[in-house]
VEXKEDO-945222 format. One record per residue (C-alpha): residue in one letter; residue number from 1; x, y, z. Coordinates in Angstrom, 1 decimal. Last residue first. Layout:
BEGIN
r, k, u, v, w
a, NUM, X, Y, Z
...
This chain:
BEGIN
r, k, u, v, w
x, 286, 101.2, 181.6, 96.9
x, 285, 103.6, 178.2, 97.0
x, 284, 100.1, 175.9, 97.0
x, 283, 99.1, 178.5, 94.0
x, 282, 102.2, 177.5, 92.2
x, 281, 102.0, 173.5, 93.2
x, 280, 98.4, 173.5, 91.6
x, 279, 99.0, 175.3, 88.7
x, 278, 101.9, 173.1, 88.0
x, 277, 99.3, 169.6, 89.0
x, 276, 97.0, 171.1, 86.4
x, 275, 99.2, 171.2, 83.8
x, 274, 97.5, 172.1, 80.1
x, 273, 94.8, 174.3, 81.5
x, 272, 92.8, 175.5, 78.3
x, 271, 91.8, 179.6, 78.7
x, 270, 89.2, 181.0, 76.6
x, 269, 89.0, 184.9, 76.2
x, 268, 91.2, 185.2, 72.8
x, 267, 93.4, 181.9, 72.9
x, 266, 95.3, 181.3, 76.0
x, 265, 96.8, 177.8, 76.5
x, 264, 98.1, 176.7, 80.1
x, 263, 100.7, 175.5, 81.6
x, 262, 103.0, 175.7, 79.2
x, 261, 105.8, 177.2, 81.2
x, 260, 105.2, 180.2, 78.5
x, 259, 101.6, 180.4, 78.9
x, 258, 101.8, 180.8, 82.1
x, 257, 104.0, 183.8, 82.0
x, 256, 101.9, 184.8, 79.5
x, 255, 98.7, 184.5, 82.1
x, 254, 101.1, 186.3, 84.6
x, 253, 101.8, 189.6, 82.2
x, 252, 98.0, 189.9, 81.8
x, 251, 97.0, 189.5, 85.1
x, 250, 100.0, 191.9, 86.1
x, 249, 98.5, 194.5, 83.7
x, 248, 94.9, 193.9, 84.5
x, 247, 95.7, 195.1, 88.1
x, 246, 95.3, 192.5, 91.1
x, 245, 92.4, 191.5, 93.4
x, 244, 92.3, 187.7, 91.3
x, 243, 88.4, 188.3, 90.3
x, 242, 89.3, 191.4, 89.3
x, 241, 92.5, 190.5, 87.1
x, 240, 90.1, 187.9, 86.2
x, 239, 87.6, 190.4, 84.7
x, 238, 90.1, 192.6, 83.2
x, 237, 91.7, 190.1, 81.2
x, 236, 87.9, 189.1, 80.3
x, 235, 86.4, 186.3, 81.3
x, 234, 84.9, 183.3, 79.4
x, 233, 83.8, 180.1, 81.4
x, 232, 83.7, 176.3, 80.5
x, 231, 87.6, 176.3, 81.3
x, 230, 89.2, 174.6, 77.7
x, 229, 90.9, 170.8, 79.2
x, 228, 88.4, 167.9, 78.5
x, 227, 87.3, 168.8, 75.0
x, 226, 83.5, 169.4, 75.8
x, 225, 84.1, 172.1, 78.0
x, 224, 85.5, 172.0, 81.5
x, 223, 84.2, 172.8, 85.0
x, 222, 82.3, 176.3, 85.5
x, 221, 83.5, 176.2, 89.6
x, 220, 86.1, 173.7, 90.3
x, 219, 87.9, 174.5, 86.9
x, 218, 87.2, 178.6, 87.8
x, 217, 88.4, 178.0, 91.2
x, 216, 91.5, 176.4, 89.5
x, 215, 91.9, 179.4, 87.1
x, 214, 91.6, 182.0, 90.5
x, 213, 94.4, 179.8, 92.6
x, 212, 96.9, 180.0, 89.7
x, 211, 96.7, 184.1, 89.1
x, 210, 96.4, 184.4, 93.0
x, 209, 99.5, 182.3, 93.6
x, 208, 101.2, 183.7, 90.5
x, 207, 100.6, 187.5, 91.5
x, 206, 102.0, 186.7, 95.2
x, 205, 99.6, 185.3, 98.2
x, 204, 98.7, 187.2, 101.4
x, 203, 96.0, 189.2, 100.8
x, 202, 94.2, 187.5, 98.2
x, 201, 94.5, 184.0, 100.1
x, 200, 93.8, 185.5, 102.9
x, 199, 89.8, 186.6, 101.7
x, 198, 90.0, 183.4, 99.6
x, 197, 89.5, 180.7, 102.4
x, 196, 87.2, 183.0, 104.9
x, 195, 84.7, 183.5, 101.4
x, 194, 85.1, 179.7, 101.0
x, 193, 84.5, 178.5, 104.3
x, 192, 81.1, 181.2, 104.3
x, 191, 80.1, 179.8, 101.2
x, 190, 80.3, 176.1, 102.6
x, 189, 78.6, 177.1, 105.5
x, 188, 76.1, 178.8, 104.0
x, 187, 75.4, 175.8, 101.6
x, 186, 74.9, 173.6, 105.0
x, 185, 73.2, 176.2, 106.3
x, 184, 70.2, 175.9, 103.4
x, 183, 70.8, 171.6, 103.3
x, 182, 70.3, 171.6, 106.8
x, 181, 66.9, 173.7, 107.2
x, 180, 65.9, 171.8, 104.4
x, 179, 66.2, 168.8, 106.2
x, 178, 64.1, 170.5, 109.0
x, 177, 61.2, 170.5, 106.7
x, 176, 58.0, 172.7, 108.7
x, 175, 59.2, 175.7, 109.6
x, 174, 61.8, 175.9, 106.3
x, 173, 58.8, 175.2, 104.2
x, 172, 56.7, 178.6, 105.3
x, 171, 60.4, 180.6, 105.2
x, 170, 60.3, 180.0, 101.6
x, 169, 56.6, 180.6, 100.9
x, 168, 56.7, 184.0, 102.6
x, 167, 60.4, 185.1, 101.2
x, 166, 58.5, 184.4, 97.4
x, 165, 60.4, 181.6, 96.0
x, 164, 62.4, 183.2, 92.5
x, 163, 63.7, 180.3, 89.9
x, 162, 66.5, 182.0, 87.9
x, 161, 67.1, 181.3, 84.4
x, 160, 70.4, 182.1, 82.6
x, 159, 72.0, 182.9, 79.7
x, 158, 75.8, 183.6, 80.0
x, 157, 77.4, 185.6, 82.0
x, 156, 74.8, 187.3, 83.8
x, 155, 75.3, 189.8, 86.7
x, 154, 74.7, 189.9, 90.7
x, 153, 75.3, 192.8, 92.6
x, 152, 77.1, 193.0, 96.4
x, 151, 75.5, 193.9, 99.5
x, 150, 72.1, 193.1, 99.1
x, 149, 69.9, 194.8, 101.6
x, 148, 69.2, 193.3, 105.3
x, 147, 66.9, 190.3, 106.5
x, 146, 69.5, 188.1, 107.5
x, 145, 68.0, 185.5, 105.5
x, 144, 67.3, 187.6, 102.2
x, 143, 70.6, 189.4, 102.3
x, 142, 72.5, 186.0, 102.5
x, 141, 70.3, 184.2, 100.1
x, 140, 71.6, 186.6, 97.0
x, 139, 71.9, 183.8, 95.1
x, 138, 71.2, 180.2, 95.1
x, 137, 72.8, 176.6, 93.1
x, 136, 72.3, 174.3, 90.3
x, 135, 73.8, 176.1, 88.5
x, 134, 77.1, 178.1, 88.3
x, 133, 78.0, 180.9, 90.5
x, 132, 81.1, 183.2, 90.3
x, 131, 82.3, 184.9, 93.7
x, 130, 83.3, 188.4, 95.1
x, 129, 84.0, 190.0, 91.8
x, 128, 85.9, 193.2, 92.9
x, 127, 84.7, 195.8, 90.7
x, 126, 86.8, 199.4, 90.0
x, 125, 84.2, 202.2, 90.0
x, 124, 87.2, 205.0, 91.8
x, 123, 86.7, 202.7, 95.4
x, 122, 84.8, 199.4, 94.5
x, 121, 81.5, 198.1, 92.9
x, 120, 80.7, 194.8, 94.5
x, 119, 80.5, 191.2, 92.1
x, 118, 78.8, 188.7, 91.9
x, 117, 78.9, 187.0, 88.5
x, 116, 76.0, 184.4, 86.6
x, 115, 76.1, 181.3, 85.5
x, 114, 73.5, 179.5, 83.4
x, 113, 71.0, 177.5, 84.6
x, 112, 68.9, 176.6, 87.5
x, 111, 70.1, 179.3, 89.6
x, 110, 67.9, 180.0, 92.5
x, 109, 66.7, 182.9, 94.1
x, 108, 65.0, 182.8, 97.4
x, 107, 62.8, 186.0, 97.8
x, 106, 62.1, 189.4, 97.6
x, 105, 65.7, 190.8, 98.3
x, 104, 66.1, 194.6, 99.2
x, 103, 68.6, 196.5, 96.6
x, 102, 71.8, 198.1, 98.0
x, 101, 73.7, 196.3, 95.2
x, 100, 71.6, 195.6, 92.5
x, 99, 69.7, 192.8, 91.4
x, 98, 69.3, 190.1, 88.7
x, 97, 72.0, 193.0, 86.4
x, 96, 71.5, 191.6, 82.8
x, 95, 74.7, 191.1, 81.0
x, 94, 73.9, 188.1, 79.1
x, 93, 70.0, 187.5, 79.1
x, 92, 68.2, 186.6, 82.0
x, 91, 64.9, 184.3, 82.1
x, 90, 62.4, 184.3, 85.3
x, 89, 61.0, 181.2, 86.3
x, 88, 58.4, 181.9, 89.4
x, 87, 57.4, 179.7, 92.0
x, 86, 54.0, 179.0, 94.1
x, 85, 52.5, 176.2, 92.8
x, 84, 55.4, 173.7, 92.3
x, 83, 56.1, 175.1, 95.8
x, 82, 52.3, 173.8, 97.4
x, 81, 53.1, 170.4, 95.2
x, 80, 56.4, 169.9, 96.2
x, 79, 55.6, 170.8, 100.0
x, 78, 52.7, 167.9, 100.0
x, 77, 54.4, 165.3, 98.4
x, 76, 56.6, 165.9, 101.0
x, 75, 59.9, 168.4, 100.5
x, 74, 63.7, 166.7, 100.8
x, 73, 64.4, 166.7, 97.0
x, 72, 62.7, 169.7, 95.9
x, 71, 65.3, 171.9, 97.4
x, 70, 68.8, 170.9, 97.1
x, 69, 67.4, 169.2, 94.1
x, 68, 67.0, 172.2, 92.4
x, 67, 66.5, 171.6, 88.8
x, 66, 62.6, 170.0, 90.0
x, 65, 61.5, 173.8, 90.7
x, 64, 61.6, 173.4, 86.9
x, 63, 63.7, 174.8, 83.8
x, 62, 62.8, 174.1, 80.0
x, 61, 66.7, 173.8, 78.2
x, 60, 65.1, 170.5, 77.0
x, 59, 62.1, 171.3, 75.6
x, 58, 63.3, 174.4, 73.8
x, 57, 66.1, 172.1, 71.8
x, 56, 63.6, 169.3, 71.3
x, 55, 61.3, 172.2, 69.6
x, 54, 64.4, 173.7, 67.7
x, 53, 64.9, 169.9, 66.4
x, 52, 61.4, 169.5, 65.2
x, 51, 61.4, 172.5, 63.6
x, 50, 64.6, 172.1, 61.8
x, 49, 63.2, 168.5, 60.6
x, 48, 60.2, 170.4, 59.4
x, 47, 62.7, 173.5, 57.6
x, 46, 64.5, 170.3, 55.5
x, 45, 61.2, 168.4, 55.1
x, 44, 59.2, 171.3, 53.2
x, 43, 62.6, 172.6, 51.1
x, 42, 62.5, 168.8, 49.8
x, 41, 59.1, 169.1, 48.5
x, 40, 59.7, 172.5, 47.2
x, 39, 62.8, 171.1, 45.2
x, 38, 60.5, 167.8, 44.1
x, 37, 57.9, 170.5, 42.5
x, 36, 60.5, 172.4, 40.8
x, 35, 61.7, 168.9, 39.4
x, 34, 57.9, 167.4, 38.9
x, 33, 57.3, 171.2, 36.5
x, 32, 60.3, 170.4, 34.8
x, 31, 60.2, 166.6, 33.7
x, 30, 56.2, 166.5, 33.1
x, 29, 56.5, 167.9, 29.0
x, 28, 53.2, 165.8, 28.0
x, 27, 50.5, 166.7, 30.0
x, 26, 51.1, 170.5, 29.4
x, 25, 48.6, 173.1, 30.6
x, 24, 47.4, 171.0, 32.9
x, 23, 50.3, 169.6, 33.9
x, 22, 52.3, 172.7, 34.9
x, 21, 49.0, 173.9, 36.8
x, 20, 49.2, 170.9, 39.1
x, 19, 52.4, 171.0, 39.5
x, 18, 52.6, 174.6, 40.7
x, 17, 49.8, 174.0, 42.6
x, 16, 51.1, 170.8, 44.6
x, 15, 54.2, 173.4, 45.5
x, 14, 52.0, 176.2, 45.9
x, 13, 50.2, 174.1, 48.8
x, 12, 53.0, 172.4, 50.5
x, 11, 54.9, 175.7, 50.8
x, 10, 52.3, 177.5, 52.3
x, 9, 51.8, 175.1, 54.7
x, 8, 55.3, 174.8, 55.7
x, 7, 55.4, 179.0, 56.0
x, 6, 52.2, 179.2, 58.1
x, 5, 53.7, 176.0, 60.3
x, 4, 57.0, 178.1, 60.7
x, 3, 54.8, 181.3, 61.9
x, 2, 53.3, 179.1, 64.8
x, 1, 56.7, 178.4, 66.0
């Protein structure tokens, strides 16, 4: 940011020196000198106004403790203050591993943005994505609550921060904030429904069922883009053939069968779902 300012200035300054020396030398012939000096001019405010907009854009994708209400919401003025104090905001490019498999948890990890894979390495290297996470939400809490090493890793899809809470400060507020308490088992709960849920559902339903039930998980999960029906999510073929337990072959060969019933648009790695209620009544049918 600082480096934009130098560049500004220094465009203001030759700019009124350019002028200035054109009419010195020449009082009467103002026409070329006044045009250069109107093209710096308009240079200035083009890269200020881009300034100003990066700045807005940097102020806004700014994360806080304050992104997780599930959190912040039910502390005291005392807690929020004491965790507003004691937190961490940690940044993650695309494809950085936030920990390993086998790995012993420090603390609470929250997703504020971004979304971010879970996956567990397999027999012969093949992943299994256990679950995709989208903000606001946690990671890795199991391992940290049950006091054991992660069993699964966690990787970034898109840009991400994390906000880590130190196990000490996290296990401070849970003694004293029952409704924290709640709101942490009530998110185990609903994980634990879910992992129950899709454990028979992958054993027991056909290619479509799986193929069907993974793209609505993924509408439930990253939701849509800005035109209404395009998943806000890019995977691979081989990453929902994963996420689905099935080959990449048969996740490739279902998507164009889905395709062809028009239920669904497939253009490079984004998917728009055209019939919902179809996708619905195939994964219903397994």
């Amino acid at each position: 940011m600082i480096f934009f300012f130098i560049i500004l200035i220094n465009i203001r300054y030759f700019s009124n020196l350019y002028l200035k020396k054109k009419c010195d030398v020449n009082l009467v012939s103002l026409k070329k000198p006044i045009f250069f000096a109107y093209i710096f001019e308009m240079f200035y405010f083009y890269l200020l106004y881009n300034i100003k907009i990066m700045a807005e854009s940097i102020q806004k994708t700014e994360v806080t403790i304050k992104d997780i209400p599930v959190i912040f919401d039910v502390l005291t003025d005392e807690e929020k203050l004491f965790l507003q104090k004691n937190h961490t905001v940690i940044t993650y490019k695309r494809n950085q591993i936030i920990y390993y498999e086998g790995q012993r948890p420090t603390g609470l990890q929250c997703l504020a943005s971004g979304k971010v894979k879970i996956f567990k390495e397999g027999v012969g290297g093949r992943d299994q994505i256990v679950r995709l996470a989208s903000a606001p939400g946690f990671i890795g809490y199991r391992a940290l609550f049950a006091e054991e090493n992660h069993i699964a890793s966690a990787v970034v899809m898109e840009p991400c921060a994390i906000i880590h809470i130190k196990a000490n400060i996290i296990n401070k507020l849970l003694e004293s904030n029952n409704q924290l308490c709640r709101n942490i088992i009530k998110s185990f709960a609903t994980e634990l429904g879910f992992s129950r849920y899709r454990t028979v559902s992958l054993t027991q339903k056909h290619v479509r069922g799986r193929i069907a039930e993974s793209l609505l998980i993924l509408r439930d999960t990253c939701g849509y883009t800005e035109d209404g029906c395009t998943l806000n999510v890019h995977l691979s073929r081989e990453e929902l053939a994963n996420f689905s337990n099935m080959t990449s072959s048969n996740a490739i060969r279902t998507l164009t069968n889905f395709v062809t019933e028009e239920a669904i648009v497939v253009e490079g790695r984004n998917i728009k779902i055209l019939d919902e209620k179809k996708l619905e009544r195939i994964s219903q049918l397994g």
